[in-house]
C-alpha positions as CSV (number, residue, x, y, z in Angstrom):
1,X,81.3,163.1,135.2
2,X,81.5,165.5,137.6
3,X,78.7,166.2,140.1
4,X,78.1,169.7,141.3
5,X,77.0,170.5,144.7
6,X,75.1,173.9,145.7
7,X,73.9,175.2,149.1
8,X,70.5,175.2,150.1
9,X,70.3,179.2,150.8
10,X,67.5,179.9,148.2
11,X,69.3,181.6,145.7
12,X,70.5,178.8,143.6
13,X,66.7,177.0,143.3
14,X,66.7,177.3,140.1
15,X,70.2,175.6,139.0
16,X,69.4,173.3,141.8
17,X,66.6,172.3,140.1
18,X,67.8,171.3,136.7
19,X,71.3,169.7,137.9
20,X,69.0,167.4,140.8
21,X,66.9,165.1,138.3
22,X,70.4,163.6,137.7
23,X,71.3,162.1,141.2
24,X,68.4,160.3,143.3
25,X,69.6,161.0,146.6
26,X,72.1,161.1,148.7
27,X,71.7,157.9,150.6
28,X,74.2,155.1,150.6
29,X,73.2,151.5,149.7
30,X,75.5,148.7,150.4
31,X,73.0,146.0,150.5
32,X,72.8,143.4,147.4
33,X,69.1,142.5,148.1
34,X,65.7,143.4,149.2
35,X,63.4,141.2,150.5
36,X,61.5,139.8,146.8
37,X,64.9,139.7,145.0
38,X,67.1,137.8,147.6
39,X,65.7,134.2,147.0
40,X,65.9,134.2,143.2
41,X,69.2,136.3,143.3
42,X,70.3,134.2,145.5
43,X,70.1,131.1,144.4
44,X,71.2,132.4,140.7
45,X,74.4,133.3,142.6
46,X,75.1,129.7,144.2
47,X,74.6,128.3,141.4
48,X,77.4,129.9,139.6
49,X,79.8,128.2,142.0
50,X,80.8,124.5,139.6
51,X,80.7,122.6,143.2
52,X,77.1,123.5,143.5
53,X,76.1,122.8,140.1
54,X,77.8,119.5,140.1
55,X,75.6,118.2,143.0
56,X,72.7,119.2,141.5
57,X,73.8,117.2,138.5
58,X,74.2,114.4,140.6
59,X,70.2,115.0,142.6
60,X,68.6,115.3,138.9
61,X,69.9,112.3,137.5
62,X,68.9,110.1,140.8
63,X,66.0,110.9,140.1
64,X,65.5,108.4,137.1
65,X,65.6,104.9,138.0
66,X,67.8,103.8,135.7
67,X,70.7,105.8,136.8
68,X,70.0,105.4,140.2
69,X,73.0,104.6,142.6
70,X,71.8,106.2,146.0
71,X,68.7,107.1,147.3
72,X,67.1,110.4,146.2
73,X,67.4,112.1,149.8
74,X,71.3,111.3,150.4
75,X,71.8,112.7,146.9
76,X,70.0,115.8,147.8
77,X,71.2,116.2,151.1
78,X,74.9,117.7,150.3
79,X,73.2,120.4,148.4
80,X,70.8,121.2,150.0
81,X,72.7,121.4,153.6
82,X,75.5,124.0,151.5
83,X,72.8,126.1,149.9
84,X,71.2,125.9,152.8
85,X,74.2,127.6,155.0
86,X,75.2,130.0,152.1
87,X,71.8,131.4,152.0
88,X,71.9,131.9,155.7
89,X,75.5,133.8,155.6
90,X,74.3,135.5,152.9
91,X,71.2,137.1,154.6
92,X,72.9,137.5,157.9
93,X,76.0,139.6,156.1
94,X,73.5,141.8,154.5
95,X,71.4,142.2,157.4
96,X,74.1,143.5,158.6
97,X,75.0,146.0,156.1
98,X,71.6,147.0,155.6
99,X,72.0,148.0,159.6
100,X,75.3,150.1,159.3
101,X,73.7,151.7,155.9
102,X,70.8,152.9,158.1
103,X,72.7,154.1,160.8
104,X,74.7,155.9,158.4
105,X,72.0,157.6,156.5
106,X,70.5,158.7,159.6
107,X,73.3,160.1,161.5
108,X,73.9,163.9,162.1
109,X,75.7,165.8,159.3
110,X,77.4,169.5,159.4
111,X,75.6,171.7,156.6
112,X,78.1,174.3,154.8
113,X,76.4,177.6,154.4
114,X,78.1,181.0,153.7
């Protein structure tokens, strides 16, 4: 797909026009989240990873007394201490990006015009 560009001089409104509904912008976006999807996307993520899912294997089935071996806290408290720190690198990391993508976007450009 190729994507044509035109200069804004007026004479090419109308061409402008019909090729622009394609493209939305031309902003960049790094970021994976925003602030309503990154709990839920989040945690979908870390628990992907088998390491993750195995301890929460473990907390669920503590949880009925006839399985117990531990207490219910120590079982949760590997889990919850890696999710925990993931989630944390996780938002700091796009923080971050979400920083350099704004100072991008809003950084002086040179406009070609005949």
């Amino acid at each position: 797909k190729w994507r044509i560009v035109f200069p804004n001089n007026g004479r090419q409104w109308k061409d402008w026009k019909q090729v622009s509904v394609f493209y939305s912008g031309n902003r960049i976006q790094t970021t994976k989240y925003t602030w309503f999807t990154f709990l839920p996307q989040n945690l979908f993520e870390q628990f992907h990873r088998l390491g993750n899912l195995y301890f929460f294997f473990l907390a669920v089935l503590n949880w009925f007394p006839q399985v117990e071996v531990f207490h219910r806290e120590i079982t949760m408290l590997p889990l919850i201490v890696v999710l925990l720190a993931s989630t944390i690198k996780d938002a700091i990391e796009d923080y971050r990006k979400y920083q350099f993508d704004k100072m991008i976007n809003f950084s002086k450009t040179r406009v070609y015009d005949k």
